[in-house]
TORTITI-514807 format. One record per residue (C-alpha): x negated, y, z negated. Coordinates in steps of 0.1 Angstrom, whole numbers, plus 2048, in hexadecimal, padded with zeros to 3 digits. Layout:
BEGIN
+-----+-----+-----+
|   x |   y |   z |
+-----+-----+-----+
|   X |   Y |   Z |
...
+-----+-----+-----+
This chain:
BEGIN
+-----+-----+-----+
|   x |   y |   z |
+-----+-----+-----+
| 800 | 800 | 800 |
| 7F3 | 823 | 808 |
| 7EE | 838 | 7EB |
| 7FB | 85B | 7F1 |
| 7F6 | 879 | 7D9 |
| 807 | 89A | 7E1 |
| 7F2 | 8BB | 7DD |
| 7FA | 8CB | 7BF |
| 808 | 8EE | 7C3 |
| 7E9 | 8FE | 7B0 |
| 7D2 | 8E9 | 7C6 |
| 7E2 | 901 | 7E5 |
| 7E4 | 91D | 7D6 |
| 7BC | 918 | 7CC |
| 7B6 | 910 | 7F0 |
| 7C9 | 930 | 7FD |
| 7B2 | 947 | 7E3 |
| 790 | 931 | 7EE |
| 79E | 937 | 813 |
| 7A1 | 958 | 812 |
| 786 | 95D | 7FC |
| 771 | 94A | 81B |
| 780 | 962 | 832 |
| 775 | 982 | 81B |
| 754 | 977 | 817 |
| 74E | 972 | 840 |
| 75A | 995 | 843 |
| 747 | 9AB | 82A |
| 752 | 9CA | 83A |
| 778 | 9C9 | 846 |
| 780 | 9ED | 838 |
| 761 | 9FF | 845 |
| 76C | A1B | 85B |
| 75F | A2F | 879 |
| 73E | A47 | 868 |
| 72D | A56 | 88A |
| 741 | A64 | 8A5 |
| 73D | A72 | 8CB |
| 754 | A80 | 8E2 |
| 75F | A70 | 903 |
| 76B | A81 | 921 |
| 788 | A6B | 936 |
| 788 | A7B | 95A |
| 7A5 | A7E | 96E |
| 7AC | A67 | 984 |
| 7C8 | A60 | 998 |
| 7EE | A58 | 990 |
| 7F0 | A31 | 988 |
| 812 | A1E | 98E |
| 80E | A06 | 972 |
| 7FD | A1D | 956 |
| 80B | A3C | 962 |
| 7F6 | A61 | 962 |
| 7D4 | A64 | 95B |
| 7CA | A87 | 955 |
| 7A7 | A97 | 94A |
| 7AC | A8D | 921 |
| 78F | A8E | 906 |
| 78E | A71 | 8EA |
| 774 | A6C | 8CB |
| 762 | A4B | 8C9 |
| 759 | A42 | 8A8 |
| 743 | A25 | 897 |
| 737 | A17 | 880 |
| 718 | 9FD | 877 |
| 70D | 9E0 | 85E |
| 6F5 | 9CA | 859 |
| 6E8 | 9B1 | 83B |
| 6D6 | 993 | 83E |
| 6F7 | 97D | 849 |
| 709 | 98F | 85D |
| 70D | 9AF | 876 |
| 729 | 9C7 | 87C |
| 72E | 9E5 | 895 |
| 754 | 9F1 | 893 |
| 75B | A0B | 8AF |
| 77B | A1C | 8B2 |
| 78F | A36 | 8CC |
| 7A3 | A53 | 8BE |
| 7BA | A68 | 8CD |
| 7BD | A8D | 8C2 |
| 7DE | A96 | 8B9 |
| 7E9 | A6C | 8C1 |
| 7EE | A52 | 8A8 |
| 7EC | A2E | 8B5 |
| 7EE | A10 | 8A6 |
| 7D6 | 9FE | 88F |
| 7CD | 9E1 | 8A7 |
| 7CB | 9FB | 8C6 |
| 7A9 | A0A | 8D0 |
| 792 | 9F5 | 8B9 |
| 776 | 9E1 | 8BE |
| 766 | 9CD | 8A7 |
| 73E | 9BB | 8AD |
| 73B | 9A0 | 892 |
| 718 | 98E | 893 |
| 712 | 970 | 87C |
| 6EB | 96B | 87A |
| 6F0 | 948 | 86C |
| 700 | 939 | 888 |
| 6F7 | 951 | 8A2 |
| 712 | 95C | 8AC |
| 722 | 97D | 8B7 |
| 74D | 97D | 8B8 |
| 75E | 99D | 8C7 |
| 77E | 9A6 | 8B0 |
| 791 | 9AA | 89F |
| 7AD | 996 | 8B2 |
| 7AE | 986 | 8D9 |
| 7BA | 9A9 | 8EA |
| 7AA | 9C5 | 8ED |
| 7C9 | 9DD | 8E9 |
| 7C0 | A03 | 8FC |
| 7CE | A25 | 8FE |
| 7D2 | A33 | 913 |
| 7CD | A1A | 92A |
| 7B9 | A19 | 94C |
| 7A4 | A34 | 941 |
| 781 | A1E | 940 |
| 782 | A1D | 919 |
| 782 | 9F7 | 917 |
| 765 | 9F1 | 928 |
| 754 | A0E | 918 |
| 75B | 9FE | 8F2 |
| 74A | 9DE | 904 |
| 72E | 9E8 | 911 |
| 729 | 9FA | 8F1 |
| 72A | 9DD | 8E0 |
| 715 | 9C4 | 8F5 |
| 6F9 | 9E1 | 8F7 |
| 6F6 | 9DE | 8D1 |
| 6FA | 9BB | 8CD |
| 6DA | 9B6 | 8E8 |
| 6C2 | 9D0 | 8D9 |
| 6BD | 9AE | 8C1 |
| 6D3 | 994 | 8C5 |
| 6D3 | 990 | 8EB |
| 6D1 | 969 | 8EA |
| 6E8 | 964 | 8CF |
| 709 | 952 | 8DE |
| 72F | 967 | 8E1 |
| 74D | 959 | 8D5 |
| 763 | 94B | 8EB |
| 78B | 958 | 8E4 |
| 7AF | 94A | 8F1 |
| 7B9 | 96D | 902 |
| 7DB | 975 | 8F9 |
| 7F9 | 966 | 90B |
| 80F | 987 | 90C |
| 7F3 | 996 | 924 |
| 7F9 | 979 | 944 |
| 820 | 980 | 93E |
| 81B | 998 | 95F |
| 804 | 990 | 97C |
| 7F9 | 9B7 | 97D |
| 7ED | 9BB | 959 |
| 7E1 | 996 | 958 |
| 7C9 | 99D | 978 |
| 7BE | 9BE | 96B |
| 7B7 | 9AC | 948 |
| 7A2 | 993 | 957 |
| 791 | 9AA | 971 |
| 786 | 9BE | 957 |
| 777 | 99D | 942 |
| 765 | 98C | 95F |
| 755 | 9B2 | 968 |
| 744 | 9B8 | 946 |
| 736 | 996 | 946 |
| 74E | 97A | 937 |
| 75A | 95E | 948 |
| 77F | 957 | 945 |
| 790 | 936 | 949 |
| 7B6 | 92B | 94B |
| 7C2 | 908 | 93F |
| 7E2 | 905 | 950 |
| 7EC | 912 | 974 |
| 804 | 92B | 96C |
| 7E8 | 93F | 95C |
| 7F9 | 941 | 93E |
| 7D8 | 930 | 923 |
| 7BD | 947 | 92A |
| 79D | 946 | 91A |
| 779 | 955 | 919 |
| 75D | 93E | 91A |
| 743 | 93F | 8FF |
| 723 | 94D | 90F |
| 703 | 963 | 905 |
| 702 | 985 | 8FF |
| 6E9 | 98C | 916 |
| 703 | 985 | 930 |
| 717 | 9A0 | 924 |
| 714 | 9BD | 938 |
| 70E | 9E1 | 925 |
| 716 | 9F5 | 944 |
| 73B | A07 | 946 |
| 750 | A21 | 963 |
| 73B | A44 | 95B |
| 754 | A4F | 979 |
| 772 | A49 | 962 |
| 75D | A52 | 93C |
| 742 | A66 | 934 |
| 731 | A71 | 912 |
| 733 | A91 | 907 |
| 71C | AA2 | 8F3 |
| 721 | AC0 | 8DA |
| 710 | ADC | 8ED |
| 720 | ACF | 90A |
| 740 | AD1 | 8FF |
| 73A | AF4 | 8F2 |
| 72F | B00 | 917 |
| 751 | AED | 924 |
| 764 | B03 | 909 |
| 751 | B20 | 914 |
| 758 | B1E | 93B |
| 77B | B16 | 931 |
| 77D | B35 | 91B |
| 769 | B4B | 93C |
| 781 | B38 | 955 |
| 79F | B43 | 93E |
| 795 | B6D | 93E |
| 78E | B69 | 963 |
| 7B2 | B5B | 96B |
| 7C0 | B74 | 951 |
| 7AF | B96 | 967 |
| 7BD | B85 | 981 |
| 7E1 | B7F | 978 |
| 7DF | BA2 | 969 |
| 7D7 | BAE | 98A |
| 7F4 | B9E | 99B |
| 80B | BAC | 981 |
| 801 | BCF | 98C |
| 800 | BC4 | 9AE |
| 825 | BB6 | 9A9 |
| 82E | BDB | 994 |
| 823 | BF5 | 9B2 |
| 83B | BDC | 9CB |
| 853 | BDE | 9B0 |
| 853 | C03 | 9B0 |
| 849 | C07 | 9DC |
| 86A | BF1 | 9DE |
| 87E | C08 | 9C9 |
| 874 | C25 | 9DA |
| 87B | C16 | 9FD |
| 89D | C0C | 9E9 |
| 8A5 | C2B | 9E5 |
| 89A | C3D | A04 |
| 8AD | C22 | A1B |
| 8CB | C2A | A03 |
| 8C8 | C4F | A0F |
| 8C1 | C48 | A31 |
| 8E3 | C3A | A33 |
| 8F3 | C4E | A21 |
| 8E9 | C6A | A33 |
| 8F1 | C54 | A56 |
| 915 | C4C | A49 |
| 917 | C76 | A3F |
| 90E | C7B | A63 |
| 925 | C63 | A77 |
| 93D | C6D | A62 |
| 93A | C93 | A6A |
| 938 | C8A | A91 |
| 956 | C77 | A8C |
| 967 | C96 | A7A |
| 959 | CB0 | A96 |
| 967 | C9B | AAF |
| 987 | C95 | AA3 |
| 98D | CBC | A9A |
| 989 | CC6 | ABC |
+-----+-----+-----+
């Protein structure tokens, strides 16, 4: 006869606490938040008809790094001035564990971005495999089970995996309908550190201050010039009232006429 035993409930409960204890422990610095920041410039580009306008815009990247003797973090994050997004959207997390050698991009299997189509996902990737290779360039990346939602439509599914396969990763599908994706485990040194400068630059604080300036120049220059106009407009204003008002006499004068022919040659 098989002897069966049934866990007590402390047992579990001690197993949840050791668990997440376990899952603490492998993640020393879950609350660290963005310290350094830079400004990014999105140029304009044209309309898209899946993600919409895409107008000049300017965003802060932040990050953030640690290091001990186990493990390696770089969190890097996207803000929006005046935008609040969501807690999973526009972050990027770098996780190396120096036992294993292993590096596992995070936090979850989608990298969520707004505004989308802008270049910023592939900019939070590069950043992230540059750092990772300065000293870790042979260590081997995670592979992840990319999330199903993403394959729902052909469009965004393509442009998901487009934008995988051109920083580097190699993604695989386990049924035809392309539903079970997946990115192969592979090295970082495969992972390219390269992004779309046509679609995001950096921009740097005495730049930014000559951008403000110009703006500022470009600004009085437009306001000589509509002040101009508005005088312009004000002396037409004033040469059409006087033509107004001497067309006005003209005819009055032309009616006081044909009316004093008519009046001559009636009284005959």
């Amino acid at each position: 006869m098989t002897n069966t035993e049934t866990t007590p409930p402390e047992t579990t409960a001690e197993s949840t606490v050791e668990t997440t204890a376990a899952e603490t422990a492998a993640q020393p610095w879950a609350d660290v938040q963005a310290e350094h920041f830079k400004m990014l410039r999105l140029a304009p580009l044209a309309t898209d008809r899946a993600t919409g306008a895409r107008p000049l815009r300017f965003v802060q990247f932040g990050y953030a790094e640690r290091n001990n003797k186990d493990h390696s973090l770089l969190r890097m994050v996207i803000q929006l001035p005046g935008q609040r997004v969501r807690r999973e959207q526009n972050h990027l997390d770098i996780w190396v564990d120096h036992a294993t050698h292993r590096v596992h991009f995070g936090p979850g299997n989608s990298l969520e971005i707004e505004p989308a189509n802008r270049g910023i996902g592939r900019f939070l990737l590069a950043q992230g495999a540059a750092w990772a290779k300065k000293k870790w360039s042979h260590y081997r990346v995670d592979g992840v089970d990319l999330a199903n939602k993403d394959a729902l439509n052909e469009a965004t599914r393509l442009r998901r995996d487009h934008f995988l396969r051109i920083q580097g990763f190699d993604v695989a599908y386990a049924d035809v309908q392309h539903l079970k994706g997946n990115v192969q485990p592979g090295k970082v040194s495969e992972v390219l550190d390269s992004w779309n400068t046509e679609k995001l630059q950096f921009v740097e604080i005495l730049e930014a201050a000559q951008m403000l300036q110009q703006a500022e120049q470009n600004l009085a220059e437009q306001e000589v010039k509509l002040r101009k106009e508005e005088e312009k407009v004000i002396k037409f204003k004033r040469e059409d009232s006087g033509l107004r008002f001497t067309i006005t006499c003209l005819v009055a004068f032309t009616v006081f006429q044909a009316g004093l022919l008519i009046w001559i040659a009636t009284h005959r």
